[in-house]
Short mmCIF file of the C-alpha atoms (twelve columns), coordinates in Angstrom:
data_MODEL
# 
_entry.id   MODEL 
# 
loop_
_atom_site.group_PDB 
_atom_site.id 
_atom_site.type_symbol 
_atom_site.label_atom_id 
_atom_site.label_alt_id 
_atom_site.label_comp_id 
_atom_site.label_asym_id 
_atom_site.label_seq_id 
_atom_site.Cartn_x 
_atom_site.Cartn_y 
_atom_site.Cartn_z 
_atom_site.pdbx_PDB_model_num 
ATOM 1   C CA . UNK A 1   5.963   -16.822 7.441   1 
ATOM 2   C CA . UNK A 2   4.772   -17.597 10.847  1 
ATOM 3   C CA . UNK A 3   4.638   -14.506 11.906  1 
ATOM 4   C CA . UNK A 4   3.370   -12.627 9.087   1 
ATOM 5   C CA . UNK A 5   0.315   -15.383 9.002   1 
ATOM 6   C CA . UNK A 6   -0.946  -14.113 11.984  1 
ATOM 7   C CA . UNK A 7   -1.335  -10.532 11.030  1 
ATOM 8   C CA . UNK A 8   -4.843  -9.294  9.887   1 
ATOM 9   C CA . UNK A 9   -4.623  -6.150  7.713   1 
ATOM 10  C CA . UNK A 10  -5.282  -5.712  4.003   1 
ATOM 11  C CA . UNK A 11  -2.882  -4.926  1.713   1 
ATOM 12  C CA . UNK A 12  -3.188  -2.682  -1.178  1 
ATOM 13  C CA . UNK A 13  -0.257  -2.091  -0.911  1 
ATOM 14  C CA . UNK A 14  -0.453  -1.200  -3.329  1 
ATOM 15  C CA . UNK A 15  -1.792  0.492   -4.028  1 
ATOM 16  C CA . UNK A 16  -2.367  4.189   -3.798  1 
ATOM 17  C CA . UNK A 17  -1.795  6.950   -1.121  1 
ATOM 18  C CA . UNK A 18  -4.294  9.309   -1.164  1 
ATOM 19  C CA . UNK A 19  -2.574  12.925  -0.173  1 
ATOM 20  C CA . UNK A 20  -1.482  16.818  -1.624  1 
ATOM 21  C CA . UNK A 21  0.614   19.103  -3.398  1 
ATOM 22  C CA . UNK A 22  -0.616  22.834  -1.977  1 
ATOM 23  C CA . UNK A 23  -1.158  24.237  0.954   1 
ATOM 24  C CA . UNK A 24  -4.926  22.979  1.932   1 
ATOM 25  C CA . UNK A 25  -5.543  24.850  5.218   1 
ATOM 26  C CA . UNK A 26  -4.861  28.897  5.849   1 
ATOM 27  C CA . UNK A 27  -5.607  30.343  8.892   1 
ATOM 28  C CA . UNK A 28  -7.439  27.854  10.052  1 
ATOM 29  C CA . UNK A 29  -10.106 27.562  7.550   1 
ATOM 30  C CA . UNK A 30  -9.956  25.301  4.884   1 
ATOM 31  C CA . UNK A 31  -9.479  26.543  1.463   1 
ATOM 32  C CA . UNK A 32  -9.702  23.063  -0.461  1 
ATOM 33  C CA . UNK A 33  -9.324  19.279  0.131   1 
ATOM 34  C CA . UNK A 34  -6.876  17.842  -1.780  1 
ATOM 35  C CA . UNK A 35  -6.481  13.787  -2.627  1 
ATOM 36  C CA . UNK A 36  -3.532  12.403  -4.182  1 
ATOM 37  C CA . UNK A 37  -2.542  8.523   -5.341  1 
ATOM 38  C CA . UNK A 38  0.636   7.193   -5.634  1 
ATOM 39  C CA . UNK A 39  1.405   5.890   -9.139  1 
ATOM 40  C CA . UNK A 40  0.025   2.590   -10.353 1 
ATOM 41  C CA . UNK A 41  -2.075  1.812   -13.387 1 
ATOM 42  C CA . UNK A 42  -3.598  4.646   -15.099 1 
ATOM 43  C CA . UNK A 43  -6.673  4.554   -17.388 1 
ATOM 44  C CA . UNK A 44  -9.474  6.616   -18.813 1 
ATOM 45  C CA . UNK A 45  -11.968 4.610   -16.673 1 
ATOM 46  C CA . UNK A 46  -10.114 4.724   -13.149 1 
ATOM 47  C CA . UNK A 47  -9.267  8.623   -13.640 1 
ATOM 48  C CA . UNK A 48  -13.205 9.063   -14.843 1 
ATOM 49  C CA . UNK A 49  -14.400 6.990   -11.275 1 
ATOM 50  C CA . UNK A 50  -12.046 9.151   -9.060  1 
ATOM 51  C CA . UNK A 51  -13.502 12.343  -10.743 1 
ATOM 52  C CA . UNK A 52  -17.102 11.066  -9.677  1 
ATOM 53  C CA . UNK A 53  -15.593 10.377  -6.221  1 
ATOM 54  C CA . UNK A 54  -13.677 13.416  -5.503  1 
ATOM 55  C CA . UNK A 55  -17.097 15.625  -7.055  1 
ATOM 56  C CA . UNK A 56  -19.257 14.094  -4.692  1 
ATOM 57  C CA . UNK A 57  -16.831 14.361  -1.539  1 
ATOM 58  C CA . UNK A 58  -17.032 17.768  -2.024  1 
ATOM 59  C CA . UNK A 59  -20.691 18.282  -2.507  1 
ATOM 60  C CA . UNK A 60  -20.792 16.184  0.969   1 
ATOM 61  C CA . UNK A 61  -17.951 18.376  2.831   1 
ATOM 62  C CA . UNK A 62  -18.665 21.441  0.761   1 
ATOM 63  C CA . UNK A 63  -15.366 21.974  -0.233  1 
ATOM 64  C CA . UNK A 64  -13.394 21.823  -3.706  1 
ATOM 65  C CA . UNK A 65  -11.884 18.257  -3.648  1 
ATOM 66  C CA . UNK A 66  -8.424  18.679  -6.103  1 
ATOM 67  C CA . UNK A 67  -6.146  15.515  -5.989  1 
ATOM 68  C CA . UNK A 68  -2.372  14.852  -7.181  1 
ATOM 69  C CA . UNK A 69  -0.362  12.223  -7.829  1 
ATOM 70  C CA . UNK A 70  2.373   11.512  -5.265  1 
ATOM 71  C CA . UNK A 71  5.966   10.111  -6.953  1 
ATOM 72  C CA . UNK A 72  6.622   7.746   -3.302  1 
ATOM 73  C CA . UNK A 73  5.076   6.457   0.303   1 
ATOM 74  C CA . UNK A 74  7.994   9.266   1.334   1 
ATOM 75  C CA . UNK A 75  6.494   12.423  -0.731  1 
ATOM 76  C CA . UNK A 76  2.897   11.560  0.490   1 
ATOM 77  C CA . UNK A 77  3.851   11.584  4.148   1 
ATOM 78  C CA . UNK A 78  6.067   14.393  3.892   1 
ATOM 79  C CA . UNK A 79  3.214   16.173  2.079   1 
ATOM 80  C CA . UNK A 80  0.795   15.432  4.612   1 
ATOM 81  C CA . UNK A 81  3.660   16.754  7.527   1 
ATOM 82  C CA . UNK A 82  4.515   19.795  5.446   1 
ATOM 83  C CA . UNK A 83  0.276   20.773  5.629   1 
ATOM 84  C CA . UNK A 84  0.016   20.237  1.855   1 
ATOM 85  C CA . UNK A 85  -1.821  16.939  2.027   1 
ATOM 86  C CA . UNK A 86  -5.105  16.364  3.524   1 
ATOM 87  C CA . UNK A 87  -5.718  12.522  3.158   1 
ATOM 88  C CA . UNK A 88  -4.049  9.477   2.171   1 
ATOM 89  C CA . UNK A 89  -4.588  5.427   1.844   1 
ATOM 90  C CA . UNK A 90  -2.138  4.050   3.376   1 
ATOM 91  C CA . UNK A 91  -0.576  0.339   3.145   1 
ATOM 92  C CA . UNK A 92  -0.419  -0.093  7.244   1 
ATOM 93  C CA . UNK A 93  3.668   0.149   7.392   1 
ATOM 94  C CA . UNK A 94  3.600   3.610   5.577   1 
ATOM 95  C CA . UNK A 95  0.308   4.556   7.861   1 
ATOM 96  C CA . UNK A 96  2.552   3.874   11.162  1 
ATOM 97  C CA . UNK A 97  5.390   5.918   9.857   1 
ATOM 98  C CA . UNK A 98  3.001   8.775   9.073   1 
ATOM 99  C CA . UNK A 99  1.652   8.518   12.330  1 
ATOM 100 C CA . UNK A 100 5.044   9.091   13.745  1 
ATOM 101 C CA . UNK A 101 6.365   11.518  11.227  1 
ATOM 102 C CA . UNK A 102 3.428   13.713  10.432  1 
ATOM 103 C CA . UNK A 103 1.067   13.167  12.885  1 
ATOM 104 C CA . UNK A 104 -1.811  10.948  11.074  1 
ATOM 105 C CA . UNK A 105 -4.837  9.652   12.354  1 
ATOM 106 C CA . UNK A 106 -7.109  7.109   10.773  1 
ATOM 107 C CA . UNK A 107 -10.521 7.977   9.435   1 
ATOM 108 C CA . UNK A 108 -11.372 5.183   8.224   1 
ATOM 109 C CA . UNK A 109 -10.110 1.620   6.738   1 
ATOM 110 C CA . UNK A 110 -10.674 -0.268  3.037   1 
ATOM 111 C CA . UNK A 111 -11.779 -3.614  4.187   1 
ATOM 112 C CA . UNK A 112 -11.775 -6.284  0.981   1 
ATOM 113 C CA . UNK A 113 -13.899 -9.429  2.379   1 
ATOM 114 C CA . UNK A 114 -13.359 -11.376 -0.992  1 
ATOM 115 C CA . UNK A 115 -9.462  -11.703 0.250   1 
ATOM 116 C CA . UNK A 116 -10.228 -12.096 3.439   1 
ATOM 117 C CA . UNK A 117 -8.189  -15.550 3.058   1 
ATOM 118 C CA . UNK A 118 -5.946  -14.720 0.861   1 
ATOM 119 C CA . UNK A 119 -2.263  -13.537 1.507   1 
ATOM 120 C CA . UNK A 120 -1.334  -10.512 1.290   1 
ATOM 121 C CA . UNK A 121 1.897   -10.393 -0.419  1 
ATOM 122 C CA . UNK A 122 3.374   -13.320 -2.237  1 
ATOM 123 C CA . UNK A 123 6.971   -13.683 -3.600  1 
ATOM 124 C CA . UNK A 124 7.559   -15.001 -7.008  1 
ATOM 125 C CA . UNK A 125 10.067  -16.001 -9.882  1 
ATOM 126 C CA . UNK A 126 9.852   -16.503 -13.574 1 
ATOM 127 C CA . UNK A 127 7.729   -19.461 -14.330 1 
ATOM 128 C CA . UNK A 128 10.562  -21.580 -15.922 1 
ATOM 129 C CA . UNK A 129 13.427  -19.918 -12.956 1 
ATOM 130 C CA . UNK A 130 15.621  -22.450 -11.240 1 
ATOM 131 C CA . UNK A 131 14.385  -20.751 -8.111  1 
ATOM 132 C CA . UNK A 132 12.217  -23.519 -5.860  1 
ATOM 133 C CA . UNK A 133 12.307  -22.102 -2.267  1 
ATOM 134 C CA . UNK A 134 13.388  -18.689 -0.325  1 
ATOM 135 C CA . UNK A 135 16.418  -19.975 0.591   1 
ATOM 136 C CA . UNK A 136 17.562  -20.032 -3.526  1 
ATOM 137 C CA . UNK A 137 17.191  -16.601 -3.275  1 
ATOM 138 C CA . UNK A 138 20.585  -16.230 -2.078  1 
ATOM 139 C CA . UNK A 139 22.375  -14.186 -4.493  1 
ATOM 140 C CA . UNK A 140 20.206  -13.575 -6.623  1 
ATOM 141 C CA . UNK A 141 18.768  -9.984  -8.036  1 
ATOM 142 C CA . UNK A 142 15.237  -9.110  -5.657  1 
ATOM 143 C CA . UNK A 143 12.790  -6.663  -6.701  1 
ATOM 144 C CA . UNK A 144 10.424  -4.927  -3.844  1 
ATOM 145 C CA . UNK A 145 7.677   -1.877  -4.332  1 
ATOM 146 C CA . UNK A 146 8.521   0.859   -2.306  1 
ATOM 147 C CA . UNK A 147 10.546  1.124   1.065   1 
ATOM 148 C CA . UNK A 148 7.387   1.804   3.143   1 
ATOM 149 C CA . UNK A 149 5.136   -1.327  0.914   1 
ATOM 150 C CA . UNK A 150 3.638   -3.390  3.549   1 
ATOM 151 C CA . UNK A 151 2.972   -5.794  1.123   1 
ATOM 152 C CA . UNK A 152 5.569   -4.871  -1.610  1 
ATOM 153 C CA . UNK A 153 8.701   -4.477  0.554   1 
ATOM 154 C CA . UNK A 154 8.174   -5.383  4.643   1 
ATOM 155 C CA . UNK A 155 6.029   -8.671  4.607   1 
ATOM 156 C CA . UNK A 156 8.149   -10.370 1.917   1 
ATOM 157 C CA . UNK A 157 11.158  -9.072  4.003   1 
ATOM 158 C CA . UNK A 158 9.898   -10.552 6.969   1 
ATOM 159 C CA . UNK A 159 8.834   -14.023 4.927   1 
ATOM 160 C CA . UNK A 160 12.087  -14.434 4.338   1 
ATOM 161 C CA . UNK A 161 13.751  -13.692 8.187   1 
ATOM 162 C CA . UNK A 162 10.747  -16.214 9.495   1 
ATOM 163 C CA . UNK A 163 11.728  -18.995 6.882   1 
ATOM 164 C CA . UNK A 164 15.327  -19.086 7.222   1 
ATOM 165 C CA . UNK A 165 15.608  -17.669 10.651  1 
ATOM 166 C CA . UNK A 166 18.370  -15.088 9.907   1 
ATOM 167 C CA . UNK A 167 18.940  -11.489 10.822  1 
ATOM 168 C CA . UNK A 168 17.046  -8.970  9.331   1 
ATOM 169 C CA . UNK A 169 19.968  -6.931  8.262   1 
ATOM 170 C CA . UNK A 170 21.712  -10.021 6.881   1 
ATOM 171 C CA . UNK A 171 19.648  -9.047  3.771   1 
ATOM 172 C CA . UNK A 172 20.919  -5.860  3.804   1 
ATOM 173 C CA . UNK A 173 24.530  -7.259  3.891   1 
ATOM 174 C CA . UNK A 174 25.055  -9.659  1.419   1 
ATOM 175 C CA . UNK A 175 22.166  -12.033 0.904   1 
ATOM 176 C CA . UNK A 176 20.952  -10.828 -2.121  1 
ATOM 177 C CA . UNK A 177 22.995  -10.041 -5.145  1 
ATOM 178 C CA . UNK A 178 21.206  -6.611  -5.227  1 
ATOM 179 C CA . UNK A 179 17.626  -4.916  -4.237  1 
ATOM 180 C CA . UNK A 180 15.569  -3.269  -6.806  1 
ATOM 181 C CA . UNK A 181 12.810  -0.718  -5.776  1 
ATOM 182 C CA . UNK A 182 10.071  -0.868  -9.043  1 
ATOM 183 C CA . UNK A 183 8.291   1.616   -7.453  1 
ATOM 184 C CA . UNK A 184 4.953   -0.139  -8.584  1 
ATOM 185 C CA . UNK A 185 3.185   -3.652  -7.769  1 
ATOM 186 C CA . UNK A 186 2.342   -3.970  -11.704 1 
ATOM 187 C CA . UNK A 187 5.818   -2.811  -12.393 1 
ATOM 188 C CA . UNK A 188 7.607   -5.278  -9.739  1 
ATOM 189 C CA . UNK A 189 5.613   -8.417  -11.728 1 
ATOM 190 C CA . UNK A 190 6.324   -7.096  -14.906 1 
ATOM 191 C CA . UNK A 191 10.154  -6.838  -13.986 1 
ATOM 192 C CA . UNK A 192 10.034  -10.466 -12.670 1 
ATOM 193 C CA . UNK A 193 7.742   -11.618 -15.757 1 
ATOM 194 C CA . UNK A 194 10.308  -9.500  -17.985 1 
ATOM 195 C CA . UNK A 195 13.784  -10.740 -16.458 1 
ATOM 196 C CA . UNK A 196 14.897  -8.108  -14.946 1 
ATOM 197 C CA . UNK A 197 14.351  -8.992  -11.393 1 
ATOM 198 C CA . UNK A 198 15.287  -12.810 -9.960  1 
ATOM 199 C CA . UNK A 199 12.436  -12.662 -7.864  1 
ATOM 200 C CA . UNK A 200 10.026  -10.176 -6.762  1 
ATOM 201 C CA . UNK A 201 7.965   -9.239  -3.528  1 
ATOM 202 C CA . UNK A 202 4.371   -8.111  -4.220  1 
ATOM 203 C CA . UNK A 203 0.733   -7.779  -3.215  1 
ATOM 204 C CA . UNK A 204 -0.870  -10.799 -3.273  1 
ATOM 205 C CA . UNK A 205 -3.379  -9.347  -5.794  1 
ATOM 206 C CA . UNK A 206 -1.318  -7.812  -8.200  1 
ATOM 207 C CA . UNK A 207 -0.323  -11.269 -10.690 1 
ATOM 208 C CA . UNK A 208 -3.425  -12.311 -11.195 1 
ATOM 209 C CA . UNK A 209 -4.772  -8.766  -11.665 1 
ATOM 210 C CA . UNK A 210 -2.478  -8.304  -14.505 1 
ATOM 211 C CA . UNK A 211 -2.843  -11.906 -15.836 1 
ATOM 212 C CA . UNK A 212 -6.733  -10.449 -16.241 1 
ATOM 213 C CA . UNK A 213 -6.086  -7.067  -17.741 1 
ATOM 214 C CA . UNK A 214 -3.983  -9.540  -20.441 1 
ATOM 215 C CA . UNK A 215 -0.691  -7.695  -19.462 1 
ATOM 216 C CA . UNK A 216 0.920   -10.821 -18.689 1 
ATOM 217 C CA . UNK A 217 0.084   -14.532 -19.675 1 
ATOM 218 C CA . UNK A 218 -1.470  -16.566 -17.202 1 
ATOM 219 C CA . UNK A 219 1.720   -19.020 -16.790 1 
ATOM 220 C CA . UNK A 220 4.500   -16.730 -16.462 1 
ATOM 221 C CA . UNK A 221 5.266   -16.702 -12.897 1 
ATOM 222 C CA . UNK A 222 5.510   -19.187 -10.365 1 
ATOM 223 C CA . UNK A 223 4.636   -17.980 -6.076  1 
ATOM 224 C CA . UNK A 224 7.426   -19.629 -4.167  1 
ATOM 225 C CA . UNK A 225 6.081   -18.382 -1.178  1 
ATOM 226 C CA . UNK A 226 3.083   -15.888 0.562   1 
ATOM 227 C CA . UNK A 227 1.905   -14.440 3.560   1 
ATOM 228 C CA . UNK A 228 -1.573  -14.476 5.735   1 
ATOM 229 C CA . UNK A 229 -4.141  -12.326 5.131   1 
ATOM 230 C CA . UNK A 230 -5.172  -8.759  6.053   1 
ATOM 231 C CA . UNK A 231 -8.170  -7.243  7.510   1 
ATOM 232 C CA . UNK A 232 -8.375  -3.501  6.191   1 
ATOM 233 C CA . UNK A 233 -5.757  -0.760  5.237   1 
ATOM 234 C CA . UNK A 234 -5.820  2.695   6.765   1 
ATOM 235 C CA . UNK A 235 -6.974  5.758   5.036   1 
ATOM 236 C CA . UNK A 236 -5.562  8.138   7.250   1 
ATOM 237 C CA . UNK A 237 -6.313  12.017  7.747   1 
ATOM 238 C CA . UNK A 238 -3.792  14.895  9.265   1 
ATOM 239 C CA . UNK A 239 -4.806  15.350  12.822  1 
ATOM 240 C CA . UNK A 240 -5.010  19.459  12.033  1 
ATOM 241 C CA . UNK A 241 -8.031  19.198  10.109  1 
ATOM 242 C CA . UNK A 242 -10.625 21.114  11.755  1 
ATOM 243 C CA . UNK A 243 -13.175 17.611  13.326  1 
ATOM 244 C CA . UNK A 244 -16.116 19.641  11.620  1 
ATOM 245 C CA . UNK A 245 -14.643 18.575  8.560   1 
ATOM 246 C CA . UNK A 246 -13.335 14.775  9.588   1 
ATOM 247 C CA . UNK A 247 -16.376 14.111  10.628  1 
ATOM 248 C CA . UNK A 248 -18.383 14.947  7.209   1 
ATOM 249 C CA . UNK A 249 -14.924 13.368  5.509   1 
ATOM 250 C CA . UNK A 250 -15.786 10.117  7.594   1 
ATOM 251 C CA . UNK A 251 -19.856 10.275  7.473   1 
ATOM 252 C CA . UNK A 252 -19.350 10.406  3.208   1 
ATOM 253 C CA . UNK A 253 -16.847 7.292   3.242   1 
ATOM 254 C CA . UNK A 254 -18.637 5.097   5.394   1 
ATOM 255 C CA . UNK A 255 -21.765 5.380   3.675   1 
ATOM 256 C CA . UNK A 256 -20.004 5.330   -0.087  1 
ATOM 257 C CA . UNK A 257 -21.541 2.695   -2.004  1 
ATOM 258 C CA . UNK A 258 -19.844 1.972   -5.342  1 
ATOM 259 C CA . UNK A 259 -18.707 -1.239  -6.814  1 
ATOM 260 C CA . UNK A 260 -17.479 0.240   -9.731  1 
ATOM 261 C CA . UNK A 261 -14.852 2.280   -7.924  1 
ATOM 262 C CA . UNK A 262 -13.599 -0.204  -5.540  1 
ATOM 263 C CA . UNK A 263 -13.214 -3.052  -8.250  1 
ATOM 264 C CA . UNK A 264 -11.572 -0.505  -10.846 1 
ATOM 265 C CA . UNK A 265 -9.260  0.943   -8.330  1 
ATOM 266 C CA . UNK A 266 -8.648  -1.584  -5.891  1 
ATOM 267 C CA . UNK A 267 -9.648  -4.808  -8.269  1 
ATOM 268 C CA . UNK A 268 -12.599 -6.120  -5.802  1 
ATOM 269 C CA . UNK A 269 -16.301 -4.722  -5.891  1 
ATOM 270 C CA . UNK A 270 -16.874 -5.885  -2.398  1 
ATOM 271 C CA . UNK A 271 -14.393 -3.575  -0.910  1 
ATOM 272 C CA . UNK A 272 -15.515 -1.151  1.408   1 
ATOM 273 C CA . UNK A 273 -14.865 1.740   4.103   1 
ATOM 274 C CA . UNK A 274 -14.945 0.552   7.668   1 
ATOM 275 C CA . UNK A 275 -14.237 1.789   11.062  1 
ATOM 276 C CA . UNK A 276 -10.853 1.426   12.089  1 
ATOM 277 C CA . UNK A 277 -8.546  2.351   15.384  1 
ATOM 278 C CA . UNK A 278 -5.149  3.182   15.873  1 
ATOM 279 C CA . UNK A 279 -4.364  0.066   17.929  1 
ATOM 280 C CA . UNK A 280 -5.703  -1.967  15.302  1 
ATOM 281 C CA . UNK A 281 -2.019  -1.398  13.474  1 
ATOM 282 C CA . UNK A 282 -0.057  -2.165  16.566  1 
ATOM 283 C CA . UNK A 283 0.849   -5.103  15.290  1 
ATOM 284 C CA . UNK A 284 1.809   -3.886  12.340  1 
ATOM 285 C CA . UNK A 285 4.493   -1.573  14.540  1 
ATOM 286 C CA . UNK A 286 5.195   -5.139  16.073  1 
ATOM 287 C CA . UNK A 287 6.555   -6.151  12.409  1 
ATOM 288 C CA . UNK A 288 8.728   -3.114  11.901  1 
ATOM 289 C CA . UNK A 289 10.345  -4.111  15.380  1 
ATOM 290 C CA . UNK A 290 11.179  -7.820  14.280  1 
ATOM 291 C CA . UNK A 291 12.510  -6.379  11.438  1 
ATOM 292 C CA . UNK A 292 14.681  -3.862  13.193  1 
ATOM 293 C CA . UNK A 293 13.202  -1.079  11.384  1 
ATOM 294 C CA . UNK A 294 12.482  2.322   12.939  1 
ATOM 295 C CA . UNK A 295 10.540  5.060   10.796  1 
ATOM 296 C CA . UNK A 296 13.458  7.006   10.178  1 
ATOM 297 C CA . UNK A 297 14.797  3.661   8.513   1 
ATOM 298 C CA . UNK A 298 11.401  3.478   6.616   1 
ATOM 299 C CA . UNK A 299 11.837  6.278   4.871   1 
ATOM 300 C CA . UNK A 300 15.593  6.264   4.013   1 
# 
């Protein structure tokens, strides 16, 4: 936990990668700009708010503006490598391995200043679970995200190695009875709320989220231990598309001004698009070194 306290990125982890299925970009010219999210919760009123989104991004870049769901962190990036994805929100661990594999750049971040204090990724157990502390976690069945979560997968990870001060690929090697990838924050909770997981890693968001939507009651999970907060998360942009078009891209999300959207999609209505830099992630790339974890290892 010590180290993970110190680190000042958001998380949202959770939540959705925005990137492509279709070849974007011929010749040089764009055809089309094409956003696509990674699966989470799906309803009439989120799909409805990134319609209005996506329609007026492409009245602002004068483009059509298509989007597709990605199935992982892994299909996103290798969408965006293979020129068939134009721009994604990243959690900052999958953002530094696109960077590496498929040559991302940031256009902007999604800063939340209602969790400015809060942690980013918490770990818990069934409410009425025997487990107390990290170090009951031994043998027991762990659910993560995704590979590439920041907050579902790498900052729990990394709670853990802090806490007990063992080797990071000790819990590759017979700490845990087993790892579980849910592929989903809300599906991760549910798993640990359901039984099928011991104990889960998560955004720090997600189980009170779903304790709102009434998916899960209030008491049925206990945190047994979190993480510090983040700043922002990356939206990042391939490098190859042409700056006359990053530049309107950028201009349209920094000046986007909808409550609606950013508390239906990303559960806060004081979320926002803010500058961000490469270097602002470097510590980030200073986690995925603790944890022995190149991006080759990211995406296995």
């Amino acid at each position: 936990m010590k180290k993970i306290a110190s680190i000042v990125l958001l998380l949202m982890a959770a939540v959705s990668i925005l990137s492509a299925c279709g070849s974007s970009q011929s010749g040089g010219t764009m055809k089309k700009f094409v956003i696509a999210y990674l699966p989470g919760e799906a309803n009439d009123e989120s799909a409805k708010l990134n319609k209005d989104f996506e329609d007026k991004l492409s009245a602002a870049i004068g483009l059509p503006v298509e989007s597709y769901k990605a199935t992982s962190y892994n299909a996103a990036i290798e969408a965006m490598k293979n020129g068939k994805a134009d721009m994604a929100t990243f959690g900052p661990f999958s953002y530094i391995v696109a960077v590496d594999r498929a040559k991302v750049e940031p256009i902007v971040g999604i800063s939340m200043p209602s969790l400015a204090n809060s942690p980013a990724s918490v770990i818990i157990v069934p409410k009425d679970s025997d487990i107390k502390t990290v170090a009951d976690l031994k043998g027991k069945t762990m659910g993560f995200v995704d590979p590439v979560s920041t907050t579902g997968h790498l900052f729990p990870k990394s709670l853990i190695v802090d806490e007990l001060g063992i080797d990071p690929e000790e819990l590759e090697s017979g700490f845990f009875k087993s790892i579980q990838f849910a592929g989903k924050h809300d599906t991760a909770v549910l798993g640990v709320v359901k039984g099928q997981y011991d104990a889960a890693g998560v955004s720090g968001m997600y189980p009170e989220m779903l304790v709102q939507k009434g998916l899960i009651p209030k008491d049925s999970y206990r945190v047994i231990a979190q993480s510090g907060p983040l700043n922002a998360t990356p939206v990042g942009i391939r490098s190859t598309v042409p700056d006359e078009v990053k530049q309107k891209v950028k201009a349209f999300l920094l000046g986007y001004n909808n409550p609606e959207y950013f508390q239906n999609l990303f559960g806060m209505a004081d979320a926002k698009f803010v500058e961000v830099k490469d270097s602002d992630f470097d510590n980030i790339r200073d986690v995925a070194k603790q944890l022995k974890l190149s991006s080759e290892d990211l995406l296995k």
